[in-house]
TIMI-467952 format. One record per residue (C-alpha): residue number from 1; x, z, y negated; residue in three letters. Coordinates in nm, 4 decimals. Example, Ala and Ser with C-alpha at 12.3 -4.5 7.8 and 13.67 -1.06 7.14 Angstrom:
# residues 2
num	xx	zz	yy	residu
1	1.2300	0.7800	0.4500	ALA $
2	1.3670	0.7140	0.1060	SER $
//
This chain:
# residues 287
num	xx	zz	yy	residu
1	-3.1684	-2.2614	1.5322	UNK $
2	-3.0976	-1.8813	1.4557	UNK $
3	-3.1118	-1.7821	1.0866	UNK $
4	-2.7679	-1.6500	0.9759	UNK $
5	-2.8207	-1.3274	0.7862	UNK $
6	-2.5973	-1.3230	0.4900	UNK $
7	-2.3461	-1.0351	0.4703	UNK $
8	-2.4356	-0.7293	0.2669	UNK $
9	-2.1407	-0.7311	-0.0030	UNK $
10	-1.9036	-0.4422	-0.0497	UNK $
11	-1.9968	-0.1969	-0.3157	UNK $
12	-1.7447	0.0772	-0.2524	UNK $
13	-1.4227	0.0851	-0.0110	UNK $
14	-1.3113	0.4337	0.1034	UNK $
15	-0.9234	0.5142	0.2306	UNK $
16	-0.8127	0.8550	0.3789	UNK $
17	-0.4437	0.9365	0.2679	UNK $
18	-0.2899	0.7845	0.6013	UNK $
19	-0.4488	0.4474	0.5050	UNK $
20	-0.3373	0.4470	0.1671	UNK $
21	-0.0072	0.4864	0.2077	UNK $
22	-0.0330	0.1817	0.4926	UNK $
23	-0.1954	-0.0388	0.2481	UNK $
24	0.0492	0.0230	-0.0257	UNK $
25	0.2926	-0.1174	0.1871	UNK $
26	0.1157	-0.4041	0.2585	UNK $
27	0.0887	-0.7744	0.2246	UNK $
28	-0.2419	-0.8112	0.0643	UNK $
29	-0.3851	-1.1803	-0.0022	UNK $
30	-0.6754	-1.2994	-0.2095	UNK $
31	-0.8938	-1.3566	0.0276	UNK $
32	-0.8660	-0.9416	0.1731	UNK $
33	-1.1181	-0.8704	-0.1099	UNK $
34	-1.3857	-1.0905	0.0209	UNK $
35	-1.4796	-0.8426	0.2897	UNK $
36	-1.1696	-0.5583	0.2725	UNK $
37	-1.0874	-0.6258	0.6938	UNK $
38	-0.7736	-0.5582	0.8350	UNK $
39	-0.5290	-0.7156	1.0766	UNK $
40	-0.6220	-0.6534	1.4252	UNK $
41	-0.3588	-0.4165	1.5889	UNK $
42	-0.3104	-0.2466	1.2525	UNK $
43	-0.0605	0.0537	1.2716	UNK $
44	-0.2860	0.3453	1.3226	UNK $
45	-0.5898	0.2503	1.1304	UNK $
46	-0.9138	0.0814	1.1770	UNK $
47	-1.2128	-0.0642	1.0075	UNK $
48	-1.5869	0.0841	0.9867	UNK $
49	-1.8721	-0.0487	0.7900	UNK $
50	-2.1949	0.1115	0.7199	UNK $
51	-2.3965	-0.1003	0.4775	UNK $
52	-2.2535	-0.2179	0.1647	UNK $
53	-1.9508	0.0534	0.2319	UNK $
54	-1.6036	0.0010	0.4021	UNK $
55	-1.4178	0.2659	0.5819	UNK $
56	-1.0480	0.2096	0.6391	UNK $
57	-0.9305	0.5187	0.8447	UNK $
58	-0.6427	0.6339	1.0520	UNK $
59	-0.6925	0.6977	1.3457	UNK $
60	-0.5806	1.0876	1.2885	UNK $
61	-0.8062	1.3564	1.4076	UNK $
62	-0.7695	1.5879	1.1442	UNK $
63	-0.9890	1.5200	0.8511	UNK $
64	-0.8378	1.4456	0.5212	UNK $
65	-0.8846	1.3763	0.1689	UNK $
66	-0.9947	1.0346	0.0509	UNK $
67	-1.0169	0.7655	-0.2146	UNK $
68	-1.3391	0.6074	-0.2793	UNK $
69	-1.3343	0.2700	-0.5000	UNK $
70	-1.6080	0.1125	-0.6657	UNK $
71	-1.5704	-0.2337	-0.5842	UNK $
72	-1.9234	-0.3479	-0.6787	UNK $
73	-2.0570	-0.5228	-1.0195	UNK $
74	-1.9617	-0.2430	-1.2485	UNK $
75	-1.6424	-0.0673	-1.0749	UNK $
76	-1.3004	-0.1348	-1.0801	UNK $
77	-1.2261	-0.5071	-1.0148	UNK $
78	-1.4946	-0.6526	-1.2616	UNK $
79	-1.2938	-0.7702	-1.5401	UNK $
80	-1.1862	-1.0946	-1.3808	UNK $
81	-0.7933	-0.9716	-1.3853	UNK $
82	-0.5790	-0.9872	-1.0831	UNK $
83	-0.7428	-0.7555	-0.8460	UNK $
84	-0.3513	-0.6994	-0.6318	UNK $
85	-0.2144	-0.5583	-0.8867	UNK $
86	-0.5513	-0.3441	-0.9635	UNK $
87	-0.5134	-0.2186	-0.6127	UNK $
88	-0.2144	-0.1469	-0.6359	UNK $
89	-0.1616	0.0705	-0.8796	UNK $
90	-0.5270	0.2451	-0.7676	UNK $
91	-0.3178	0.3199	-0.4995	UNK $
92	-0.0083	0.4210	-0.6612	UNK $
93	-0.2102	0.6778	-0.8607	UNK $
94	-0.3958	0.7685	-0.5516	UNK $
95	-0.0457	0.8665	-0.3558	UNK $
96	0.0518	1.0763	-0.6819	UNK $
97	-0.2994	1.2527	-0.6281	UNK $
98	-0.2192	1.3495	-0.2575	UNK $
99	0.1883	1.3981	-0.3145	UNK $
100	0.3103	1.5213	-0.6408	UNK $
101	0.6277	1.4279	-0.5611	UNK $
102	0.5226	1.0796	-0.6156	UNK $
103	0.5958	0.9469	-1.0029	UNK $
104	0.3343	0.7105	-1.1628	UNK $
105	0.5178	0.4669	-1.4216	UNK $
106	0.5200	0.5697	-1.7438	UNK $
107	0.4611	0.2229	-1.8493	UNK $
108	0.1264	0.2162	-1.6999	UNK $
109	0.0167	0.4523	-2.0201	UNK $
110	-0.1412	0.7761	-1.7911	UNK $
111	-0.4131	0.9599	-1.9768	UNK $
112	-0.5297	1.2899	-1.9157	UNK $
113	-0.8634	1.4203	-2.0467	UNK $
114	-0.9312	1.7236	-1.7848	UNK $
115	-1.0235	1.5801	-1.4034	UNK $
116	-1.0198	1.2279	-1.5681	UNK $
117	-0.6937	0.9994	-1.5583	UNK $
118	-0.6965	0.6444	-1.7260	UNK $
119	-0.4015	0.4097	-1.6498	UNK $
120	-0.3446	0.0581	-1.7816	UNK $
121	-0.4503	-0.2126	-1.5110	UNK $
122	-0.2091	-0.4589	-1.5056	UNK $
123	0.1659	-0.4778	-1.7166	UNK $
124	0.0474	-0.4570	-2.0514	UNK $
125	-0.0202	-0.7871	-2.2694	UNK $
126	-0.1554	-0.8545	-2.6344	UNK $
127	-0.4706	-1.0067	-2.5137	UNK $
128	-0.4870	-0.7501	-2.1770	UNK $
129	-0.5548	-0.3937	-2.2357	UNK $
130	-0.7836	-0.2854	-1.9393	UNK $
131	-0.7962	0.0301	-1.8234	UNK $
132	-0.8507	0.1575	-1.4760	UNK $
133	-1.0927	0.5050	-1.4661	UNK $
134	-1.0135	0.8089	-1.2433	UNK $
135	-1.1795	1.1310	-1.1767	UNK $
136	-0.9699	1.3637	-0.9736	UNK $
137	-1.2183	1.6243	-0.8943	UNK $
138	-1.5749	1.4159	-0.7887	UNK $
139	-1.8116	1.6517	-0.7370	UNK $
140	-1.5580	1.9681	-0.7585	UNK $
141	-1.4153	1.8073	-0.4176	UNK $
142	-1.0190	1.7379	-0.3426	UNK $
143	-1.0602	1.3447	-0.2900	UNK $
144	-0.9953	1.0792	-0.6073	UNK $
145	-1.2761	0.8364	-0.6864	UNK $
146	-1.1689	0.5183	-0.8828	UNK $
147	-1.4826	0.4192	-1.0533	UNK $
148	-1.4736	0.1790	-1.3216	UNK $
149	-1.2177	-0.0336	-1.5320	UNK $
150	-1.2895	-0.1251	-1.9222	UNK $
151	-1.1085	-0.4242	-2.1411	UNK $
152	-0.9763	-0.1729	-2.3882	UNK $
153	-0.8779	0.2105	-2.4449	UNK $
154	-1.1487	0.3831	-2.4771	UNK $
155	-1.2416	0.8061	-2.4490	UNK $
156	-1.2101	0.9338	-2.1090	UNK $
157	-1.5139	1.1649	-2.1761	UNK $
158	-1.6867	0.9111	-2.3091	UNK $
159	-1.6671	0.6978	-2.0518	UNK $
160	-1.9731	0.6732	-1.7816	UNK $
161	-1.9446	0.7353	-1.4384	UNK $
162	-2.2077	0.6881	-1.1988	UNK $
163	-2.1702	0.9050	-0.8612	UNK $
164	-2.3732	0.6852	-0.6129	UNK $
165	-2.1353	0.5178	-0.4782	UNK $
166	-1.9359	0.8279	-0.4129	UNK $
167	-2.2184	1.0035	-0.2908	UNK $
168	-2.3329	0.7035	-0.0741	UNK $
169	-1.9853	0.7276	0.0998	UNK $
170	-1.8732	1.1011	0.1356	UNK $
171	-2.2548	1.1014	0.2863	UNK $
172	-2.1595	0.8656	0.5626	UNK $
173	-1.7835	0.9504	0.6066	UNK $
174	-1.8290	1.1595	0.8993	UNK $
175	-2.0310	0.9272	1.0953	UNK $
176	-1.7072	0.6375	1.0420	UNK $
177	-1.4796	0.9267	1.1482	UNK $
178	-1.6263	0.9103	1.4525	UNK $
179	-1.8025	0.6325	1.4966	UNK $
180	-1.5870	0.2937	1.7334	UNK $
181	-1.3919	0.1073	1.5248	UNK $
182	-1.4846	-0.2359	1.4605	UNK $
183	-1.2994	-0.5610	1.5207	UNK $
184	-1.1552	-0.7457	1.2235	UNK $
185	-0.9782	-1.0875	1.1513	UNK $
186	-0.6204	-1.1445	1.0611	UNK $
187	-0.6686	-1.1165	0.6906	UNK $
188	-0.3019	-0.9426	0.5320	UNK $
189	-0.0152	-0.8362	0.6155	UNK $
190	0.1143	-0.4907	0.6907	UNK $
191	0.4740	-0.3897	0.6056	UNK $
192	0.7262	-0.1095	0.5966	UNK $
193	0.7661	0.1833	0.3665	UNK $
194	1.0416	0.3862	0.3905	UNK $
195	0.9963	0.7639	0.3180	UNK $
196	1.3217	0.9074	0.4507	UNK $
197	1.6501	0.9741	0.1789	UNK $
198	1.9211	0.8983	0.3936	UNK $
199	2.1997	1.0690	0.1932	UNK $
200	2.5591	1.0598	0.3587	UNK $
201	2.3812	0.8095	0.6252	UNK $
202	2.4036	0.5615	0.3541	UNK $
203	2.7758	0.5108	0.4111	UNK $
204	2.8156	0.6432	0.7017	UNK $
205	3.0459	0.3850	0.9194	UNK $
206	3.0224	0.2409	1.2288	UNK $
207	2.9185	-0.0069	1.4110	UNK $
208	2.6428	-0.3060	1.4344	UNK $
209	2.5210	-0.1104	1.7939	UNK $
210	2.5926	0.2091	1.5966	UNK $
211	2.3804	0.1304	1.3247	UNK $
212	2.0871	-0.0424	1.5724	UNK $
213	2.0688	0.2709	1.8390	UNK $
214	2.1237	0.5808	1.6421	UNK $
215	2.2172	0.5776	1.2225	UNK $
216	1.8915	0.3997	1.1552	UNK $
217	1.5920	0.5889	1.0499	UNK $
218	1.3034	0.5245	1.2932	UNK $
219	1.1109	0.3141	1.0254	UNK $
220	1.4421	0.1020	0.9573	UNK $
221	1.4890	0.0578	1.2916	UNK $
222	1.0954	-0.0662	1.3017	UNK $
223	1.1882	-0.3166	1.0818	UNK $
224	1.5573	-0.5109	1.1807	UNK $
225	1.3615	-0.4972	1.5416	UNK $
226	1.0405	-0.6940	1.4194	UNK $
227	1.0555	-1.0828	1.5309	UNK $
228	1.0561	-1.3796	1.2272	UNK $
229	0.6761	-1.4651	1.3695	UNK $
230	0.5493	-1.3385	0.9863	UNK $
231	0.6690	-1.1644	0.6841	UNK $
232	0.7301	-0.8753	0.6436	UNK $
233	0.7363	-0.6573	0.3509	UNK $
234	0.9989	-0.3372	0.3241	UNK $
235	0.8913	-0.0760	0.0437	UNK $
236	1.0567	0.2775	-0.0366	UNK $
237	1.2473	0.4472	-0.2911	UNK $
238	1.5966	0.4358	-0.4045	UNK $
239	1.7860	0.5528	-0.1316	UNK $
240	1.5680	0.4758	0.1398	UNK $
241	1.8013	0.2431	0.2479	UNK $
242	1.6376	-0.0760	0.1689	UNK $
243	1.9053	-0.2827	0.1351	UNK $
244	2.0949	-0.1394	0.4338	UNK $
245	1.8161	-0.2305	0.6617	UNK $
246	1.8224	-0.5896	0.5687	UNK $
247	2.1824	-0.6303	0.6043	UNK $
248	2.1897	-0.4868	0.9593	UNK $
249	1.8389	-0.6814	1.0095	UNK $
250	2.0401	-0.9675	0.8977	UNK $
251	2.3340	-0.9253	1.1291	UNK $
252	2.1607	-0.7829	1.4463	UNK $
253	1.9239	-1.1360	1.4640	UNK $
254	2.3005	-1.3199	1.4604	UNK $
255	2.4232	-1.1170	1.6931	UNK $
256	2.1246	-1.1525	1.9331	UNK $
257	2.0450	-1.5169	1.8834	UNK $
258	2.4355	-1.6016	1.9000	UNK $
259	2.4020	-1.8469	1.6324	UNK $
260	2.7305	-1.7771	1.4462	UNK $
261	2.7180	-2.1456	1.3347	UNK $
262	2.3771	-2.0913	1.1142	UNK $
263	2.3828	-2.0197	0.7883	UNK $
264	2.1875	-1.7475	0.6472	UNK $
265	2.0661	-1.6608	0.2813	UNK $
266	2.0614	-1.3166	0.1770	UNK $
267	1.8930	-1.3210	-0.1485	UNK $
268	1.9161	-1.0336	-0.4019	UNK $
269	1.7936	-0.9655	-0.7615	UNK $
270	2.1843	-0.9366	-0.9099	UNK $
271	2.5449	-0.9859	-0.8395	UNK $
272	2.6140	-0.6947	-0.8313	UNK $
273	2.4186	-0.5594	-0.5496	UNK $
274	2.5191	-0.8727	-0.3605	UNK $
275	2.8842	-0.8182	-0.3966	UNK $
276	2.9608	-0.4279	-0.4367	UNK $
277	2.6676	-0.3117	-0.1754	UNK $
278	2.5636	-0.6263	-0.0031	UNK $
279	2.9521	-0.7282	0.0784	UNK $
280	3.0184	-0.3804	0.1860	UNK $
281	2.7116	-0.3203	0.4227	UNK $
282	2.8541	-0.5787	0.6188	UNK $
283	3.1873	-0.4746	0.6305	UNK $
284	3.1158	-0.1340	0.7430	UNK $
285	2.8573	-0.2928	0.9872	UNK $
286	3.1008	-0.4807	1.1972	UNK $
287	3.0305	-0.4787	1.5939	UNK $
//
């Protein structure tokens, strides 16, 4: 029998700024933080380990700026709380950090103390007032390290932050740029974000084929053309055209399945957007 060596664990995950804005539009499940792999076939990124640290990289040439977690005993998933919504505001603050034209919300509670940033870590509760630790300037360099999380408010300056798992990483972060990606399981789920205001486009008429070949944005497009095999998730802001998408997604799978004698639910989170937008999407979107 051959001894099975057991897997060095994770102490700090690093993301360039083309994977974090993939994974903020992703799927992630519970099990992702076991071992931080990604789907196989992932839209332009890819996987690299070098002992306990995780690379997830695009596959860009160009060399970017970064955001370095501690995931180990003492970083930023220790308290126990739900580590999705940790990551995903790490990443939210992250996207602020390489875009400024990205808001953080001011319900999270940002604090400023110099290069530091604090944030709450989850939607604030009376027994739940962790705190999620940034510095902004590790080391004097451009990238955003994510180091620690505490179960209440505390001083930024006060708070410790150890730089070995930052230095451990930007040490080796050349080597995973070009180093051959690794295969991973089919752990997540990648979506769709949608980055482009489409203005007048957002009541522009015409029709279903219209809409399909040319009034779509490529990413919309990407996603009333993916098949039912999975979920999907779509992400953007408002006036993306979110809810545009999914009624021509809605009507284009009709169309090319012919089944005009299904029914089909489209859910939404009010009346109103079902009947003032919803209703009219699919009147303007007539073939």
């Amino acid at each position: 029998m051959h001894k099975i060596e057991p897997q060095c664990p994770v102490s700090t995950l690093v993301l360039d700024e083309e994977a974090v804005k993939i994974l903020d539009s992703a799927l992630i499940e519970d099990e992702w933080f076991e071992s931080f792999e990604i789907p196989p076939d992932s839209p332009g990124i890819r996987r690299v380990k070098f002992g306990d640290v995780v690379y997830i990289i695009s596959r860009l040439e160009d060399i970017s700026r970064v955001l370095i977690i501690n995931v180990g005993d003492k970083g930023v998933f220790h308290d126990g709380g739900s580590k999705r919504t940790t990551l995903s505001r790490i990443l939210r603050v992250a996207t602020r950090h390489f875009d400024r034209g990205v808001n953080i919300p001011s319900a999270w509670q940002v604090y400023h103390d110099g290069s530091r940033l604090s944030i709450y870590a989850a939607t604030l509760y009376k027994s739940s007032f962790n705190r999620i630790y940034f510095e902004q300037s590790p080391r004097g360099d451009d990238n955003i390290y994510a180091f620690t999380q505490t179960e209440r408010p505390e001083d930024l300056d006060k708070v410790g932050i150890d730089y070995k798992n930052y230095d451990d990483a930007i040490e080796k972060y050349l080597d995973a740029v070009g180093s051959v990606e690794e295969f991973s399981p089919e752990v997540g789920m990648y979506g769709i974000l949608l980055t482009e205001p489409l203005g007048k486009r957002l009541s522009t008429p015409g029709t279903l084929t219209d809409w399909h070949e040319r009034l779509l944005s490529p990413e919309q497009r990407d996603f009333v053309n993916r098949d039912h095999k999975s979920p999907v998730r779509l992400r953007g802001a408002a006036g993306t055209g979110k809810t545009q998408a999914m009624v021509v997604k809605t009507l284009w799978d009709l169309y090319q399945a012919r089944a005009f004698d299904q029914t089909v639910a489209f859910l939404t989170h009010s009346s109103a957007l079902a009947h003032d937008v919803g209703s009219g999407l699919i009147a303007a979107a007539r073939r």
